[in-house]
DOLUM-160403 format. One record per residue: y, z, x of N, C-alpha, C in turn; residue in one letter. Coordinates in nm, 2 decimals, m for minus. Layout:
N
<atom <Y Z X> <Y Z X> <Y Z X> a>
...
//
This chain:
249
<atom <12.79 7.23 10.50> <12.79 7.31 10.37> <12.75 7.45 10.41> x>
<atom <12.84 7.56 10.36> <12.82 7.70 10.38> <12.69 7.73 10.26> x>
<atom <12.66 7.90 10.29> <12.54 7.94 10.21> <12.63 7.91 10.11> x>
<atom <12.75 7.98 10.07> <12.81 8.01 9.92> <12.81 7.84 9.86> x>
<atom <12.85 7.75 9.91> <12.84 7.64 9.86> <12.69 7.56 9.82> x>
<atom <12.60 7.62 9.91> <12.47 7.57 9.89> <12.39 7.61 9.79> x>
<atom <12.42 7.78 9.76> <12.41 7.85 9.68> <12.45 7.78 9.51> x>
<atom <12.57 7.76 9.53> <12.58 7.69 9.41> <12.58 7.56 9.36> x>
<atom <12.53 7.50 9.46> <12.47 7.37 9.43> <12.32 7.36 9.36> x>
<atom <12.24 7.43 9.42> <12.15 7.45 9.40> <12.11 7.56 9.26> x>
<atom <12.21 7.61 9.23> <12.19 7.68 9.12> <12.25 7.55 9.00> x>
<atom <12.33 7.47 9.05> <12.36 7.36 8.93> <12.26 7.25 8.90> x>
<atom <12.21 7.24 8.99> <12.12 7.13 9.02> <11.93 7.15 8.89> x>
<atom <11.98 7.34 8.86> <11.85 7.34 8.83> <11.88 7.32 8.65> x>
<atom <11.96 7.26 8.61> <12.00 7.17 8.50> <11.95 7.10 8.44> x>
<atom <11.95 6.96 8.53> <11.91 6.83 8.59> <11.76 6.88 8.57> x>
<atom <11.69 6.99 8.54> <11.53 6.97 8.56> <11.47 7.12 8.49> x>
<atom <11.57 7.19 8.42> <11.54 7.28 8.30> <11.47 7.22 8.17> x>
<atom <11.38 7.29 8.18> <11.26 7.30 8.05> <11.29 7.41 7.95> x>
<atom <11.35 7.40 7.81> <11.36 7.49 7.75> <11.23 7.55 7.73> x>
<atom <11.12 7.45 7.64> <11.00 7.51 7.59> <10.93 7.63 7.70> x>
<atom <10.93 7.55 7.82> <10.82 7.57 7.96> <10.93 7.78 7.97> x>
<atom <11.05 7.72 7.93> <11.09 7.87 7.99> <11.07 7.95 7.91> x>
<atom <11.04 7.94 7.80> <11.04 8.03 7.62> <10.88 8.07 7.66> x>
<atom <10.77 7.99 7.74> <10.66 7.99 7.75> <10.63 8.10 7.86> x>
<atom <10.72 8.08 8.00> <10.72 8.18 8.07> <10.73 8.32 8.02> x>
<atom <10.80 8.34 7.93> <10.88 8.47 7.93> <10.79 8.53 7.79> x>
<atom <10.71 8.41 7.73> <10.56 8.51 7.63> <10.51 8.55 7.75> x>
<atom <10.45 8.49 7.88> <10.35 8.52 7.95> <10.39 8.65 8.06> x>
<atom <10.52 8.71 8.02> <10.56 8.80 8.11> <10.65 8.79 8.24> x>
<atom <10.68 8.62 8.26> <10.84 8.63 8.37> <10.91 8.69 8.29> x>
<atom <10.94 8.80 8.43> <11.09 8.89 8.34> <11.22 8.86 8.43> x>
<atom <11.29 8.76 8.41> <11.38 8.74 8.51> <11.50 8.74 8.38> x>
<atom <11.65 8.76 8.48> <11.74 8.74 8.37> <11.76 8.65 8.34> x>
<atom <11.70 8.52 8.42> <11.76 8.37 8.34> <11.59 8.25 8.46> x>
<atom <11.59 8.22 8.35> <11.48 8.11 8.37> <11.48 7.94 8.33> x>
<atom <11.52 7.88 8.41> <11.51 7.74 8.36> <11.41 7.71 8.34> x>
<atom <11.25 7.72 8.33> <11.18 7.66 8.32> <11.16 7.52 8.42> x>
<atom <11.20 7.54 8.53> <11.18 7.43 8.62> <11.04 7.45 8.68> x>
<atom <10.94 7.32 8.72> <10.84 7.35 8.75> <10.82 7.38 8.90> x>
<atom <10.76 7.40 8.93> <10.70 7.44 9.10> <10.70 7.28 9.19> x>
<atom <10.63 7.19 9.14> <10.68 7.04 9.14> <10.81 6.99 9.17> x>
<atom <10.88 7.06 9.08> <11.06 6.98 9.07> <11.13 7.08 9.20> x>
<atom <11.11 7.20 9.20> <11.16 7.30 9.28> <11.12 7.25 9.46> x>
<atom <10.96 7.21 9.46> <10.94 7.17 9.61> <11.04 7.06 9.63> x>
<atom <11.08 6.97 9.57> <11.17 6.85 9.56> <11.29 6.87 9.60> x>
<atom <11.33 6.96 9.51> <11.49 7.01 9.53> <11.47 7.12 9.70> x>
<atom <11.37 7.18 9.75> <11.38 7.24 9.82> <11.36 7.14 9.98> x>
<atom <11.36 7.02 9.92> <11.35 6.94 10.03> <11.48 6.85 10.09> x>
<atom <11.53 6.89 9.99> <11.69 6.85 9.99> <11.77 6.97 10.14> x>
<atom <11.72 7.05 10.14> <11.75 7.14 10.24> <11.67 7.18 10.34> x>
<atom <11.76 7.23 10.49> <11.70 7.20 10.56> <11.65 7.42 10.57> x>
<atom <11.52 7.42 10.56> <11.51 7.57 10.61> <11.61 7.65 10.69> x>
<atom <11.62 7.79 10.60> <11.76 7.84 10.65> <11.76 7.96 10.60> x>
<atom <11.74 8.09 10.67> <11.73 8.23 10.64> <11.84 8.30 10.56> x>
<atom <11.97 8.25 10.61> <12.06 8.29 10.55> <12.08 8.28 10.40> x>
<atom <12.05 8.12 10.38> <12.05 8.12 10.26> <11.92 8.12 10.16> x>
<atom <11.80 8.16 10.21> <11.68 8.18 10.15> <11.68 8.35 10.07> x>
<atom <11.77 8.41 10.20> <11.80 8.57 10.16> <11.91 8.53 9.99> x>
<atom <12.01 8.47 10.06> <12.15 8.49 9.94> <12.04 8.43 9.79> x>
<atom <11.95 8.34 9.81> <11.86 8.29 9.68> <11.77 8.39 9.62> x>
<atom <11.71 8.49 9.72> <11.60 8.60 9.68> <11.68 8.71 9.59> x>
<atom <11.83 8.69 9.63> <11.88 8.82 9.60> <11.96 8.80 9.42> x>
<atom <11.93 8.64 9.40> <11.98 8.60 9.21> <11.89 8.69 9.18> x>
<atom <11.87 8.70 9.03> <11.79 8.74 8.92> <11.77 8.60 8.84> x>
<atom <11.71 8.52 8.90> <11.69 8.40 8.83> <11.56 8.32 8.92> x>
<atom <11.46 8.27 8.80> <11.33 8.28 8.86> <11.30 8.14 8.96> x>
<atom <11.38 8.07 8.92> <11.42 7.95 8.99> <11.46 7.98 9.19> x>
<atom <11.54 8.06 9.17> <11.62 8.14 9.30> <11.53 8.20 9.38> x>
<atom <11.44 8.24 9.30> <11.36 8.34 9.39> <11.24 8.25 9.45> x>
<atom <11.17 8.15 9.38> <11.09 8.08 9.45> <11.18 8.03 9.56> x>
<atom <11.26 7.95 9.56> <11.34 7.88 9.61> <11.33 7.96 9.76> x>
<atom <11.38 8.06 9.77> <11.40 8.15 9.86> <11.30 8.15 9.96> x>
<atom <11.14 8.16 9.92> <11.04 8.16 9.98> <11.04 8.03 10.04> x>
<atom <11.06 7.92 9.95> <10.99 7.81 10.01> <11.14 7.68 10.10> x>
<atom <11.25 7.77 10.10> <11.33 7.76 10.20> <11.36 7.86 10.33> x>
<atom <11.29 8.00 10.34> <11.25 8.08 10.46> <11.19 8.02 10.51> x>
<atom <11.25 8.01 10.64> <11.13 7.96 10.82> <11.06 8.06 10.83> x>
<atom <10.94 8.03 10.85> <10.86 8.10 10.87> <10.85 8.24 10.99> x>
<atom <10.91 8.15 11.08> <10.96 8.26 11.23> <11.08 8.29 11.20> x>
<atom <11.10 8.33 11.10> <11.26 8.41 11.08> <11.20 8.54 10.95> x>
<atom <11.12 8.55 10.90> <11.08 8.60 10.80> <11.04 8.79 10.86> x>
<atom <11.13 8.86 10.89> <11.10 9.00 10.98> <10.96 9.02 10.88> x>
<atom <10.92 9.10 10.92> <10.81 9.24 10.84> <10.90 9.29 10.75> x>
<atom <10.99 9.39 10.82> <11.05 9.44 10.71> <11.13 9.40 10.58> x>
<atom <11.20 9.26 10.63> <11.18 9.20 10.50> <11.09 9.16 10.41> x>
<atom <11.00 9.10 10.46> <10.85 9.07 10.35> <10.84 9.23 10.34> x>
<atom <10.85 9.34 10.35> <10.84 9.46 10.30> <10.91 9.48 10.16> x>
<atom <11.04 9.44 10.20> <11.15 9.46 10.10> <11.11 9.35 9.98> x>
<atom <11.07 9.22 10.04> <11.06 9.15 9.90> <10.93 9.17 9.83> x>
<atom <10.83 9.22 9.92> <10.69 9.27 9.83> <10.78 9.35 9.70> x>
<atom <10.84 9.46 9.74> <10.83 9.56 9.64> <10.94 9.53 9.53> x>
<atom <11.00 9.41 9.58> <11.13 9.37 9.47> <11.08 9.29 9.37> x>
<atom <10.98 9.20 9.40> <10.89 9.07 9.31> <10.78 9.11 9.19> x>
<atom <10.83 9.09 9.14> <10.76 9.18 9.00> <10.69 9.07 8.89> x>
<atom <10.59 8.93 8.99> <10.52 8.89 8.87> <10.46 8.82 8.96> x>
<atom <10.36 8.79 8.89> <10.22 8.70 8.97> <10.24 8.56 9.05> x>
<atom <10.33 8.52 8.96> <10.34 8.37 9.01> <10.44 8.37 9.14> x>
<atom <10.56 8.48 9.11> <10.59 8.47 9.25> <10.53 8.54 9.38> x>
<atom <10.42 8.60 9.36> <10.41 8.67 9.46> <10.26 8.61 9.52> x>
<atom <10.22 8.49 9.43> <10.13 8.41 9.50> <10.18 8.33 9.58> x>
<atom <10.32 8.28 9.53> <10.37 8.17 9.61> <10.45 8.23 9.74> x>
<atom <10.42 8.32 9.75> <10.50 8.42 9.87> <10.34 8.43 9.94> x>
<atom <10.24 8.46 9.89> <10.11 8.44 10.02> <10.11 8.35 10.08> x>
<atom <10.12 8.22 9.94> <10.08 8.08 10.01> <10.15 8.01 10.09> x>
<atom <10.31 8.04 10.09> <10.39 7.98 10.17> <10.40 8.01 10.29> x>
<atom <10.43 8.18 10.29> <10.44 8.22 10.39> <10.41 8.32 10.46> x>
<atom <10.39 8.43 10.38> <10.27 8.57 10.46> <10.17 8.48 10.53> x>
<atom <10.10 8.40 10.45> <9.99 8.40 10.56> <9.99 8.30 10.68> x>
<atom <10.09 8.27 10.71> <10.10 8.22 10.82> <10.22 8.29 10.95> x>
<atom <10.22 8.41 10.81> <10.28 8.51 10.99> <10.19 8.55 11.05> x>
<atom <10.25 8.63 11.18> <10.19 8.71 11.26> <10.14 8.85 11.24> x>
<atom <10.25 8.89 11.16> <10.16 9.03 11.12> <10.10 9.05 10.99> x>
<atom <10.03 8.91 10.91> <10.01 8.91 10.80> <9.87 8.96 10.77> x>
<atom <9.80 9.01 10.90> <9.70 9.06 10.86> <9.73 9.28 10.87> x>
<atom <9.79 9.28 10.92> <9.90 9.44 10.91> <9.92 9.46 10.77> x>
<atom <10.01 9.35 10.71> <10.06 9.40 10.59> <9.96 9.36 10.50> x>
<atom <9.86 9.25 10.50> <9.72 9.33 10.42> <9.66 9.39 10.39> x>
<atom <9.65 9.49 10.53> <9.55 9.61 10.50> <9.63 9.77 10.45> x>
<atom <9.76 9.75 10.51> <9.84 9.81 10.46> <9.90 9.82 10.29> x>
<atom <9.87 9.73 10.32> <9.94 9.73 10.11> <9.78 9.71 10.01> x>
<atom <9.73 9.75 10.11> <9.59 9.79 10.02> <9.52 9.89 9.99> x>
<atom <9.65 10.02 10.03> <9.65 10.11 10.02> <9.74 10.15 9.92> x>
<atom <9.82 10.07 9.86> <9.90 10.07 9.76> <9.86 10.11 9.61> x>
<atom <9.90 10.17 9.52> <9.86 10.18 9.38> <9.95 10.12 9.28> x>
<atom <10.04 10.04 9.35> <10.08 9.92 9.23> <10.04 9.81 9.22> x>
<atom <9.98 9.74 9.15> <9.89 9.66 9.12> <9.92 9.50 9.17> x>
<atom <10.02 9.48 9.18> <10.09 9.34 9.22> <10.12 9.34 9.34> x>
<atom <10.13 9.45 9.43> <10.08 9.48 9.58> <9.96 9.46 9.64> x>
<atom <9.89 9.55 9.54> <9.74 9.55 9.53> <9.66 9.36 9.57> x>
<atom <9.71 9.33 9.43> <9.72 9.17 9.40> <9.71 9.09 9.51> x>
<atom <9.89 9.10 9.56> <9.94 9.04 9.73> <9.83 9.04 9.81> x>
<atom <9.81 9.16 9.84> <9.70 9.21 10.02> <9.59 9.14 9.96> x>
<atom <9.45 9.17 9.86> <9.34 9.09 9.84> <9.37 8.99 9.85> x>
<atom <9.50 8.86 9.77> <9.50 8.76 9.81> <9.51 8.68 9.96> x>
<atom <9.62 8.78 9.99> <9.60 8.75 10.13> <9.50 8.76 10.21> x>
<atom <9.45 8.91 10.22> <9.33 8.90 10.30> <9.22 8.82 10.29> x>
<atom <9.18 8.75 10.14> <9.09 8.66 10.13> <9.14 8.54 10.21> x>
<atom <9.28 8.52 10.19> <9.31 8.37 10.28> <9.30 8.37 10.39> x>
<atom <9.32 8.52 10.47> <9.24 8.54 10.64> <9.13 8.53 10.65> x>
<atom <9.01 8.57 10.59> <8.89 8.58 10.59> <8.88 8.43 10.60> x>
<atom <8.88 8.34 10.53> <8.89 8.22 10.49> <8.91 8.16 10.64> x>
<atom <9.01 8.18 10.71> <9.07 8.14 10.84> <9.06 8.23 10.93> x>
<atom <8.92 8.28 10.93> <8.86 8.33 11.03> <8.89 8.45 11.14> x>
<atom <9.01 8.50 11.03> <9.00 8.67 11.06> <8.94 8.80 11.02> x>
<atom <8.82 8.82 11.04> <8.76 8.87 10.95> <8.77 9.02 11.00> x>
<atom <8.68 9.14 10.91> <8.76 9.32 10.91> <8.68 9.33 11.04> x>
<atom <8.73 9.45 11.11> <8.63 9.54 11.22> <8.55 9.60 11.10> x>
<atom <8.44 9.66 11.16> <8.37 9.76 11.08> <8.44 9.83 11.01> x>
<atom <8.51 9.94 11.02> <8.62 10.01 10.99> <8.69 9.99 10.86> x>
<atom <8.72 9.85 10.89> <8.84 9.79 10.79> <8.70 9.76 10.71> x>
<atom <8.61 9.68 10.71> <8.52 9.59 10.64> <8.52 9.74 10.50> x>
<atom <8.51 9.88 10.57> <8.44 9.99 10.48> <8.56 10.03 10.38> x>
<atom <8.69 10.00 10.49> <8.78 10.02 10.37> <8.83 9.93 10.24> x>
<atom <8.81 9.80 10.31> <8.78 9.71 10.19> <8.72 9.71 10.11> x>
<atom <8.56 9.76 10.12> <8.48 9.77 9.98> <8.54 9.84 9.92> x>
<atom <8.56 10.02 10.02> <8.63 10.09 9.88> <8.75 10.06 9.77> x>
<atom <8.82 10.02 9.87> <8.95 9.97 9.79> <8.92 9.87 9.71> x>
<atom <8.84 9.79 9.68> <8.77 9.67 9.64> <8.73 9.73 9.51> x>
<atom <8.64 9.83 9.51> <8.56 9.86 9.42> <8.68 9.94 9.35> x>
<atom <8.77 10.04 9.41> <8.89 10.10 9.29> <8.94 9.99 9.25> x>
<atom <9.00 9.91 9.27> <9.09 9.79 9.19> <8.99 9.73 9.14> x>
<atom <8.86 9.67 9.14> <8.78 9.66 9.03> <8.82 9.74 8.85> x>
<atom <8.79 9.84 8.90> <8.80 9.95 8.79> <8.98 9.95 8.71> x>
<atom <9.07 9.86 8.76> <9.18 9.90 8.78> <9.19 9.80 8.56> x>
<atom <9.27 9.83 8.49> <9.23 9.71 8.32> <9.37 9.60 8.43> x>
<atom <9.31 9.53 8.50> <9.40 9.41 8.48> <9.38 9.28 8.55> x>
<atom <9.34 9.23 8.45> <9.24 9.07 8.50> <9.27 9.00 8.62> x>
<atom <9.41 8.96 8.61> <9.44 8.88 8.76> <9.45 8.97 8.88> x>
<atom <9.43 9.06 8.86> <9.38 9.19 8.98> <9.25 9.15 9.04> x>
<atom <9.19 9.18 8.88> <9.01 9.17 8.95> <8.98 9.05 8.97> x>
<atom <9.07 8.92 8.93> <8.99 8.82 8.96> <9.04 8.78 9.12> x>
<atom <9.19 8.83 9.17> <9.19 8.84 9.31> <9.09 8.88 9.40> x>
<atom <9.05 9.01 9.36> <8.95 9.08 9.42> <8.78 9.02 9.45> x>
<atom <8.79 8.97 9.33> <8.64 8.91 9.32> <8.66 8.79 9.43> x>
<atom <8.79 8.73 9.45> <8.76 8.59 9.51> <8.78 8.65 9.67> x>
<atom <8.88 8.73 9.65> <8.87 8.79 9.83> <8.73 8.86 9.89> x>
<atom <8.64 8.91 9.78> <8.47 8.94 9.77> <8.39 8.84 9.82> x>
<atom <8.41 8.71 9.77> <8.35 8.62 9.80> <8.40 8.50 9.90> x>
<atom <8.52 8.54 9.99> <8.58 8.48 10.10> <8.55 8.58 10.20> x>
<atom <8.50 8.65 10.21> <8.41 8.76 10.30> <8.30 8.78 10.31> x>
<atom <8.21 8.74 10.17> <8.05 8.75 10.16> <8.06 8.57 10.22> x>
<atom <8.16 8.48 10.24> <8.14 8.33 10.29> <8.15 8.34 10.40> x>
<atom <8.25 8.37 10.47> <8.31 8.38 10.60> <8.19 8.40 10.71> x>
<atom <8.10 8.49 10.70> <8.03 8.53 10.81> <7.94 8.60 10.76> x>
<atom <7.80 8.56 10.82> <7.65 8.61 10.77> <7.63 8.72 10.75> x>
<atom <7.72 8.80 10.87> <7.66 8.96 10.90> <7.74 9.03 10.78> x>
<atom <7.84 8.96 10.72> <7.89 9.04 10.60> <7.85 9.00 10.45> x>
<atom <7.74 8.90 10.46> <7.75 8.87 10.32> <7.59 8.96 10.23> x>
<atom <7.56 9.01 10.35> <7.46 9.14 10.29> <7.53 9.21 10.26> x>
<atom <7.58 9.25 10.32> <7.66 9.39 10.27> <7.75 9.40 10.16> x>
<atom <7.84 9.25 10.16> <7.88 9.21 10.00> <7.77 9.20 9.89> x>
<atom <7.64 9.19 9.90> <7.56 9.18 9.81> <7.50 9.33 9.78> x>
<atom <7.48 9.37 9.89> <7.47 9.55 9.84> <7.59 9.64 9.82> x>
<atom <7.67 9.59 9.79> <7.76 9.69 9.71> <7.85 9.58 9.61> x>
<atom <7.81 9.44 9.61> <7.89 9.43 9.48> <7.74 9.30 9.46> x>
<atom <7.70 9.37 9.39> <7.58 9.26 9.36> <7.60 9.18 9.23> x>
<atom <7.69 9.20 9.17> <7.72 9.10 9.11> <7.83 8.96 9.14> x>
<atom <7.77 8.96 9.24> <7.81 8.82 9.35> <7.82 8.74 9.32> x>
<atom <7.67 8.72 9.29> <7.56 8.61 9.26> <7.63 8.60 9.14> x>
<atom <7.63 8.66 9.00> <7.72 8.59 8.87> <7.83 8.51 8.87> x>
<atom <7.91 8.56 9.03> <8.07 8.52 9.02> <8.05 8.42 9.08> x>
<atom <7.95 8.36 9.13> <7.94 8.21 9.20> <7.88 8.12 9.13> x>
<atom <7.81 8.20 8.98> <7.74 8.09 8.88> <7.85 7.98 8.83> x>
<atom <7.80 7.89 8.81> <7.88 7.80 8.74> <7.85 7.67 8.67> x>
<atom <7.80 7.69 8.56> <7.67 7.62 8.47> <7.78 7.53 8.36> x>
<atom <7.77 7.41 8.37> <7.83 7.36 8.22> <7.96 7.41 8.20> x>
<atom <8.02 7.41 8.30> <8.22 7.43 8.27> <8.21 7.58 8.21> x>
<atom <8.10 7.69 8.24> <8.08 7.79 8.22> <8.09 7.88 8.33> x>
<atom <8.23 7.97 8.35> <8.21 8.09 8.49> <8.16 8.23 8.46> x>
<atom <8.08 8.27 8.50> <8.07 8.41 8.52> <8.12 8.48 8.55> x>
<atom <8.19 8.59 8.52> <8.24 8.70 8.60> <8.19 8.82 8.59> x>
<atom <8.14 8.95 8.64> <8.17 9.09 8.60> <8.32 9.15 8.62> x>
<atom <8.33 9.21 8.53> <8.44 9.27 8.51> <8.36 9.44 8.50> x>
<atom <8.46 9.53 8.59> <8.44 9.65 8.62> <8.29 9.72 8.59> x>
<atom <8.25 9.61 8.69> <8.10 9.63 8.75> <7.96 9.60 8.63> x>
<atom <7.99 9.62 8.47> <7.91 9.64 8.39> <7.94 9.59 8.26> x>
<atom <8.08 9.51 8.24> <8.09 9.42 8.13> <8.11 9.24 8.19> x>
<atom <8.02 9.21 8.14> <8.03 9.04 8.19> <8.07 8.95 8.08> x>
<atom <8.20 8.91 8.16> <8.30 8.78 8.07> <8.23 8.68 8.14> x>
<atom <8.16 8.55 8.03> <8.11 8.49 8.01> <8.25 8.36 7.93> x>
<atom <8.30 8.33 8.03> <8.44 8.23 7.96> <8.41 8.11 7.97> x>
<atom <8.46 8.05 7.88> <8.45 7.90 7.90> <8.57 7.79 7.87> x>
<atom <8.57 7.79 7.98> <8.75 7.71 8.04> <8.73 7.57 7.94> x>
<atom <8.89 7.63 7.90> <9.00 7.53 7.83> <9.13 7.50 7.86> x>
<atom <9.14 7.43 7.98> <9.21 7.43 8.07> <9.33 7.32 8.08> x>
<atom <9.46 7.29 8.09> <9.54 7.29 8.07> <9.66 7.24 8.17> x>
<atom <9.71 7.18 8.26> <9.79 7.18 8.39> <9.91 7.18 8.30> x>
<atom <10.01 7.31 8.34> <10.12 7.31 8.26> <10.25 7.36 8.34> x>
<atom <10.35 7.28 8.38> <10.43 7.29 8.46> <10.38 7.38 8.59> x>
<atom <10.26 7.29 8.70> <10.24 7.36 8.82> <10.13 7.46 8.77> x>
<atom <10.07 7.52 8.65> <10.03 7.64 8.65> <9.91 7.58 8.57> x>
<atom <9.77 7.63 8.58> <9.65 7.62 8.48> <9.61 7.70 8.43> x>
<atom <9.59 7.75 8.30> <9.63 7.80 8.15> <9.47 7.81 8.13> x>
<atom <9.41 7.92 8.12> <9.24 7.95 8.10> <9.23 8.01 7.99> x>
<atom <9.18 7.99 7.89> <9.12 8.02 7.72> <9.02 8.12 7.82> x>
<atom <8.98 8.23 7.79> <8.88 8.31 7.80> <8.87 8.41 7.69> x>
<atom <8.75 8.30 7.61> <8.72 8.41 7.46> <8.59 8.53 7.52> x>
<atom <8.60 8.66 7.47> <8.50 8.77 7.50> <8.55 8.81 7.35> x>
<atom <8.46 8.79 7.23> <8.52 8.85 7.16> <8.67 8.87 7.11> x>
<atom <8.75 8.84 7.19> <8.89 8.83 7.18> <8.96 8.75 7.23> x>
<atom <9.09 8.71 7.23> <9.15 8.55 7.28> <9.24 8.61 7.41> x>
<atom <9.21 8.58 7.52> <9.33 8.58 7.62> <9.36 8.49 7.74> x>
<atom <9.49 8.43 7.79> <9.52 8.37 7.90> <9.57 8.39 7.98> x>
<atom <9.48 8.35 8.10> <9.50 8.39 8.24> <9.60 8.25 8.29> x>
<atom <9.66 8.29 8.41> <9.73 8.19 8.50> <9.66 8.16 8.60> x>
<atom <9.58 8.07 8.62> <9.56 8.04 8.78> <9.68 7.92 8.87> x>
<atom <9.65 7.99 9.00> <9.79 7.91 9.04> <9.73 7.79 9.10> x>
<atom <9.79 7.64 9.07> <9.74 7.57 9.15> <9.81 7.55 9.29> x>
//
């Protein structure tokens, strides 16, 4: 079977496992694609097992406008076929949370230059870049790549601007890549305590109650109402006001 054939098999296939509600749901929460089946992350690893990893056609899937397509793409790229400069090109083409976690988890971080384009797109001022690198760099930290001095200084800064940045799944990236660096190694988790001292709140966790600070001096005080909904967990966080975050599972 050629790409063009596989290509449209696989675009038929996502039929057989379209969720009207789940897609009407996506597109309140901000997927902006031109066409969304609503298929879950679940059904999509399934169907992506149906195939055998294959760059050619992981590219021709990145390049639909269909939100289905574009996972797909990531989680049928080989890993050792994935240039830099393409993960360059698809950082800046992927324009929503969900895909651009499942582009850490699959496969940034298990390239070779995934700690390059961490620190590099953390110099970035769009926000879902921003997003990418913290998450990443927390999953290096995690696996035992941790900053030179150098880097460690540029991190807090950058750390502490995207703090300040109004956009929750920003800061709550940040906070966890905070606390995958204040874990990772002794000699850094002073220093995460003297410049982001409210650490210690972001690790409370009392009675299905989390703490956060949010931009160093208002503390959301949330209490999860939580939800598994096609692949994704759905957080009630009342402050005064009602809003929902995505956490990816």
């Amino acid at each position: 079977m050629n790409t063009t054939e596989a290509l449209r098999e696989i675009k038929q296939s996502f039929r057989l496992y379209m969720n009207g509600p789940a897609a009407q749901s996506m597109r309140q929460k901000g997927l902006n694609y031109k066409l969304i089946w609503g298929v879950s992350l679940t059904d999509l690893k399934e169907i992506a097992k149906e195939y055998a990893p294959n760059a050619e056609l992981a590219l021709a899937l990145f390049q639909e406008p269909i939100r289905e397509c574009k996972i797909l793409s990531i989680l049928l790229m080989p890993i050792k076929d994935l240039q830099e400069h393409t993960a360059e090109v698809w950082m800046n083409q992927i324009e929503t949370q969900e895909l651009a976690e499942i582009f850490v988890l699959h496969l940034l971080q298990h390239e070779p230059y995934a700690n390059t384009l961490a620190w590099r797109w953390m110099e970035s001022t769009r926000p879902l870049t921003l997003l990418c690198s913290f998450n990443l760099v927390g999953r290096l930290f995690t696996q035992g790549v941790l900053p030179t001095e150098a880097q460690c200084e540029s991190f807090i800064h950058a750390a502490q601007q995207a703090l300040l940045i109004n956009d929750i799944s920003l800061q709550h990236t940040v906070a966890n890549a905070i606390l995958s660096l204040y874990e990772a190694d002794e000699k850094f988790a002073e220093t995460m305590r003297r410049h982001f001292p409210q650490i210690v709140e972001w690790k409370n966790q009392i009675n299905g109650v989390i703490f956060l600070s949010l931009n160093y001096n208002a503390y959301l005080c949330a209490k999860i109402n939580s939800m598994v909904f096609q692949g994704w967990m759905f957080i009630e966080a009342s402050v005064h006001h009602f809003s929902v975050e995505r956490w990816f599972l």
